[in-house]
N, C-alpha and C positions, 0 to 999 in steps of 0.2 A: 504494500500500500504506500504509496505516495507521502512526503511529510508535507504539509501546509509552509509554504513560506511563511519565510521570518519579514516582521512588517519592520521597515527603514525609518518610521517614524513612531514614534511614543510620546503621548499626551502625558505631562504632569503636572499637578495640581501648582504652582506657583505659592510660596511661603509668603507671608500677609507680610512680612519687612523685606523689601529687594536690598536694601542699602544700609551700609554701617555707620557710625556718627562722623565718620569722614567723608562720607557719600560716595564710599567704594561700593560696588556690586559684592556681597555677600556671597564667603565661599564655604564650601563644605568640607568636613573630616570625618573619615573613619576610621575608629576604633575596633578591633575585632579579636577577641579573647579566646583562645582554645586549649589542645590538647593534640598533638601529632606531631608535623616538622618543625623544624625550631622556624622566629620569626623571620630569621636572614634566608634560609631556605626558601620559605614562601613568598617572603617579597622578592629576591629573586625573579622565581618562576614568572610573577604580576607580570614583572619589569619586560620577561620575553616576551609575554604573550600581549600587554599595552604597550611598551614601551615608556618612557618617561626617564625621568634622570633619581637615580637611587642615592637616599642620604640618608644615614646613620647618625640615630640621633645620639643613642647608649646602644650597650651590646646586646640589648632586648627592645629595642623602638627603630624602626624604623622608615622612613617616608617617601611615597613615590609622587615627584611633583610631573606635571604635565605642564604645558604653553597653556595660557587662559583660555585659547580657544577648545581646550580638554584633547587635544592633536600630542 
């Protein structure tokens, strides 16, 4: 059986504050707590599969930044 495409656009609800008290466009962070490969492992992997630029924040934190336009 056939799979259904995957749709190129996604509707999301817009957050009631766009702008922060310097009237930057508000950005987002996640956080994500588990149990399995260590965090360098897994941001890693992120990193192949989005790409972005990998920063170590501690030997247990670390951050995948993108271009503003999330590219």
């Amino acid at each position: 059986m056939a799979q259904p495409a995957l749709s190129t656009s996604i509707d999301f609800a817009l957050p009631p504050i766009l702008h922060n008290e310097q009237g930057r466009m508000r950005t987002v962070g996640v956080e994500i707590e588990f149990v399995g490969p260590s965090a360098e492992k897994t941001v890693q992997a992120l990193q192949e599969a989005l790409g972005g630029r990998l920063i170590e924040e501690d030997p247990h934190a670390f951050a995948l930044r993108s271009r503003p336009s999330g590219t």
